[in-house]
C-alpha positions as CSV (number, residue, x, y, z in Angstrom):
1,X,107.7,-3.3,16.6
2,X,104.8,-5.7,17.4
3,X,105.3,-8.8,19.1
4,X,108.9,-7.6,20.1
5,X,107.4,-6.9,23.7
6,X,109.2,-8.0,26.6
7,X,106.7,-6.6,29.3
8,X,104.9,-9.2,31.0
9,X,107.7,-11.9,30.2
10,X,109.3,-14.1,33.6
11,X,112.8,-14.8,33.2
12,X,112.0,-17.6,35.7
13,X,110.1,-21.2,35.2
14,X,107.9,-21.5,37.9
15,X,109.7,-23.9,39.6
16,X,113.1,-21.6,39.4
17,X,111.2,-19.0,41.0
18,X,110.4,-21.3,44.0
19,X,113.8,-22.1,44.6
20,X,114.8,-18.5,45.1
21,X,111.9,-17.8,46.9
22,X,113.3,-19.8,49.2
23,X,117.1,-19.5,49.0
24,X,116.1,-15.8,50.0
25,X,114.8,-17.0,53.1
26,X,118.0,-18.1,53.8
27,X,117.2,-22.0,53.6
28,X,120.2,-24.2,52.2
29,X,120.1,-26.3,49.2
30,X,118.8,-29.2,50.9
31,X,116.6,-27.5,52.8
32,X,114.8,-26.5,49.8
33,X,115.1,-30.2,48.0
34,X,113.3,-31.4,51.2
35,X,111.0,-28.5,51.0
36,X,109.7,-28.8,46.7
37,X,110.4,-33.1,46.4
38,X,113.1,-32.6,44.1
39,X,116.7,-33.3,44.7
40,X,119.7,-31.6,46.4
41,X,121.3,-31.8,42.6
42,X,118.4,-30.5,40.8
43,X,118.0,-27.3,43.2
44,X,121.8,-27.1,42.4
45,X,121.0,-27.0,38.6
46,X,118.2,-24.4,38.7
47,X,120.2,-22.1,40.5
48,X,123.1,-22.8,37.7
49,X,120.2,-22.0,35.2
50,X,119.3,-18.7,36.5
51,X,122.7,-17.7,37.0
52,X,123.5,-18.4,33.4
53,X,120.2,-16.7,32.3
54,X,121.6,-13.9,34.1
55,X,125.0,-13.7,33.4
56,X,126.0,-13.6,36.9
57,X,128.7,-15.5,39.3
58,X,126.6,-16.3,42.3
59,X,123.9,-17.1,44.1
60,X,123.8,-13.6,45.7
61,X,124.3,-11.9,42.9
62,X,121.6,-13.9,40.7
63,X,119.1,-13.1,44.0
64,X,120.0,-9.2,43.8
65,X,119.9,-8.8,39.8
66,X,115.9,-10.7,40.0
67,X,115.1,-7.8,42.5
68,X,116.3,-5.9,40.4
69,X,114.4,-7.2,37.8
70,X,111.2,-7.5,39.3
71,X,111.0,-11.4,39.3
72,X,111.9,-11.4,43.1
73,X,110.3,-9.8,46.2
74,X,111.9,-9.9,49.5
């Protein structure tokens, strides 16, 4: 069906993404608060978000399920 496409769609908001960039290069939550200007708590929330998007317990398992997906590289 057209316009049913999901190729070419991010799971991620940009700013999501930069968080896990980072929380795959092993830096801690305030490490990347310090890093983007946001807050320890908001870097806590976007993680939430993208575990909840994926249905997953975990930051590990959230990191392994967007290589899996494509939306990470490592």
């Amino acid at each position: 069906m057209k316009g049913s496409d999901d190729k070419g769609k991010f799971i991620l908001t940009n700013r999501e993404r930069e968080v896990f960039e980072l929380l795959v290069q092993d830096k801690t939550t305030r490490e990347i608060a310090k890093e983007l200007y946001i807050s320890e708590k908001t870097v806590r929330n976007h993680i939430s978000n993208v575990m909840q998007k994926l249905n997953v317990k975990g930051r590990s398992q959230a990191v392994v399920e967007l290589i899996r997906l494509g939306e990470l590289k490592i």
